[in-house]
N, C-alpha and C positions, 0 to 999 in steps of 0.2 A: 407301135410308135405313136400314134394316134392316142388313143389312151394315158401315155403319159406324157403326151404336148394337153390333154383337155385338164390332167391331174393337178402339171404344174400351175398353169393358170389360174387354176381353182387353190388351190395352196399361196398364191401369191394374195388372190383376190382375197382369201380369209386374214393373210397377214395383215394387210391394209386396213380391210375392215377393224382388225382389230387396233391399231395403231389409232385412229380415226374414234373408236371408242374411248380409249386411254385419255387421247385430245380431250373428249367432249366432257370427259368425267372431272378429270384434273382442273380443268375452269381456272385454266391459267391461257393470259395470251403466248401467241406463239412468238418467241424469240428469234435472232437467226441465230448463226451459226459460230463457234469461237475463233471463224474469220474476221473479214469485215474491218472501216475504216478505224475503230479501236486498236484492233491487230497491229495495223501498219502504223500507227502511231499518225493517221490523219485525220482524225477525231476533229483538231482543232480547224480543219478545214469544212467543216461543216456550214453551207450554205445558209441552212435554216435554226440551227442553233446556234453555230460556232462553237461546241464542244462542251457548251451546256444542257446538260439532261433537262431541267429545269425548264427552260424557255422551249423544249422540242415539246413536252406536254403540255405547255402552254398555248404551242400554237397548236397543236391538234385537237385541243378544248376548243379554240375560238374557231376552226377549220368546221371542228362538227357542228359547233352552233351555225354558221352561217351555212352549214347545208340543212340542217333543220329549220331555220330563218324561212330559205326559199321554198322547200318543201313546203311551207304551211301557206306562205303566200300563194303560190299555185293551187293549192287545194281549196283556199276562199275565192279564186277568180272566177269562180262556175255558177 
């Protein structure tokens, strides 16, 4: 019994790993899922785009500039 509760684990743990490989190889970001406010047709309720794809990478271009922004100030205060 033992043995194959340590089996399964180990069989799980490999699948993952391997999934996790797949990820790292493919060098594509990870997407969700063919849920999601698209699904339901609330796309256009979108806070931060409004239902334009175009302005959500817009803003997490300027999102990561301004964390790279601070990051570099913090690193010359020293």
């Amino acid at each position: 019994m033992f043995a194959t509760l340590i089996a399964a684990f180990v069989v799980i743990g490999i699948l993952f790993a391997a999934m996790a490989v797949g990820v790292i190889f493919s060098n594509k970001p990870i997407k969700g899922s063919c849920g999601g406010l698209a699904t339901l047709g609330m796309k256009d309720g979108c806070e931060i785009c409004g239902g334009d794809s175009n302005a959500c990478e817009e803003n997490t271009r300027q999102e990561n500039a301004k964390r790279a922004g601070s990051l570099g100030k913090d690193v010359l205060k020293t």
